[in-house]
N, C-alpha and C positions, 0 to 999 in steps of 0.2 A: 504494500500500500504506500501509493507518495503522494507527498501533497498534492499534485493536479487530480490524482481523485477522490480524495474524499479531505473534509477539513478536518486540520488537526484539532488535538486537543491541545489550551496553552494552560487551561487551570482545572481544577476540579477541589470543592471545597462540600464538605459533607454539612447538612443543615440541620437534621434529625437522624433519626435511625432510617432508611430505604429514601432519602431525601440529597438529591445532591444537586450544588450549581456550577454548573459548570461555560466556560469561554472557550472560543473557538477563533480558528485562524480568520474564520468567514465575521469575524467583529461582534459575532451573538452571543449573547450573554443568556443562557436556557437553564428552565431547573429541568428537574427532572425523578420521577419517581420509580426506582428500580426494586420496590418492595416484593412487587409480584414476583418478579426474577427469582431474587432469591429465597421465597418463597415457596419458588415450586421446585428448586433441588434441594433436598436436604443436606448436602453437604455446603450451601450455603446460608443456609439458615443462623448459622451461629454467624454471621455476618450482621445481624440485626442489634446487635449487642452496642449499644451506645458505643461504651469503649473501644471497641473493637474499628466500628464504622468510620469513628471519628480520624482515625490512622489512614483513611481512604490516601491515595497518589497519584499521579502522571507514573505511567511504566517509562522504563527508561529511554525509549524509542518515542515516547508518544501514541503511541498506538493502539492502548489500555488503560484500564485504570483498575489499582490492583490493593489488593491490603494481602500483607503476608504471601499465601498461596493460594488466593482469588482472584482473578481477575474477568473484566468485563470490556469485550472488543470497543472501540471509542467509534465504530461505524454505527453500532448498534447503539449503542447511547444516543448519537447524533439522531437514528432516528425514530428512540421511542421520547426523544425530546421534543423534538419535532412533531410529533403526531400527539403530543400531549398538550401541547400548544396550540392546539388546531388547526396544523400545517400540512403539507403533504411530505412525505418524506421521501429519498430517494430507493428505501427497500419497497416500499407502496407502489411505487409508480414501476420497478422492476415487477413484483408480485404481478400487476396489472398485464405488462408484458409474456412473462410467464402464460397465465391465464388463457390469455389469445392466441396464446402459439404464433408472437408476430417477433420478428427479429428486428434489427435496429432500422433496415430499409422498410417494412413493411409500418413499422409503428410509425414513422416519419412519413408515408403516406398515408397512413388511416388519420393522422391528425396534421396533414398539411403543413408539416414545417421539417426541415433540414434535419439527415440523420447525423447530425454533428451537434443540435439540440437535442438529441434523444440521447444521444450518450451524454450529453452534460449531465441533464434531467436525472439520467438511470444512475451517476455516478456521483452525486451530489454536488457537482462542479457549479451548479447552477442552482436558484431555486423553483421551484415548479411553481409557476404560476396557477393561479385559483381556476382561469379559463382552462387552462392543457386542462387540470387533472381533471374539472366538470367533463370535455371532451372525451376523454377516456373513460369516463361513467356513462356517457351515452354511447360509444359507438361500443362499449361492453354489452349494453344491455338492445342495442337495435344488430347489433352482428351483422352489418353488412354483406353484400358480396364484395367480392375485390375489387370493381369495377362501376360499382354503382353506391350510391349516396342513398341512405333512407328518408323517406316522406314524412314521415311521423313516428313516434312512438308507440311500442307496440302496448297493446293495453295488460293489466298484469294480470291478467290468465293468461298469455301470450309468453309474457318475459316469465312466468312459474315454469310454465310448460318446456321451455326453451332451456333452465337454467336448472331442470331435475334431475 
């Protein structure tokens, strides 16, 4: 991972126990809540531990954030911070890709912009604007053909039916 794809981490300061704020190369200042996380592995659960939490760090690289023999990738921070925020985040918008079975040419025509924006978007290089990712929520749920544009949305016994 190098800085052109994903933002670093420059701080990471623990607020409560599952509570952290953390700064990024991209000038954002985001909390973030990683309780669930550790949550649902038990061997990080003793992570929860005031004392314990408080020791949170930048790994040596940048590229985690770790206490002891924990740690937590800083792509994935970036973007359950980001989707906690009510942003779209750059695993979202891959997920999205995923889903459709569309590769970077294909995504960049189903949404009419450059596949040099889709990899930004995909790689957090960029941030996804409000319009891309509604776009991506409708040409998910109308599933075009390759070659045509849809007229309407389809009604939801349509999109049930479509998405069983």
């Amino acid at each position: 991972m190098t800085d052109f794809f994903h933002p670093k981490l420059q701080s990471v300061e623990a607020l409560e126990p599952g509570r952290l704020r953390t700064s990024w190369s991209t000038g954002e200042v985001l909390e973030v809540d990683v309780s669930h996380v550790l949550r649902k592995a038990p061997f990080l659960e003793g992570l929860l531990d005031p004392q314990v939490f408080a020791k949170v760090h930048i790994a040596e690289w940048g590229h985690c954030i770790e206490w002891f023999d924990a740690e937590l990738g800083a792509d994935n921070v970036y973007a359950w911070a980001k989707e906690q925020a009510g942003q779209v985040s750059h695993e979202m918008f891959d997920g999205w890709m995923y889903r459709s079975g569309l590769s970077l040419n294909t995504a960049a025509e189903a949404l009419g912009i450059s596949r040099r924006m889709v990899s930004y978007y995909r790689t957090a290089h960029k941030p996804i604007p409000r319009a891309i990712w509604l776009a991506c929520l409708g040409w998910e749920a109308t599933r075009p053909l390759p070659t045509t544009l849809p007229r309407g949305l389809p009604s939801a016994r349509e999109y049930a039916l479509a998405h069983a």
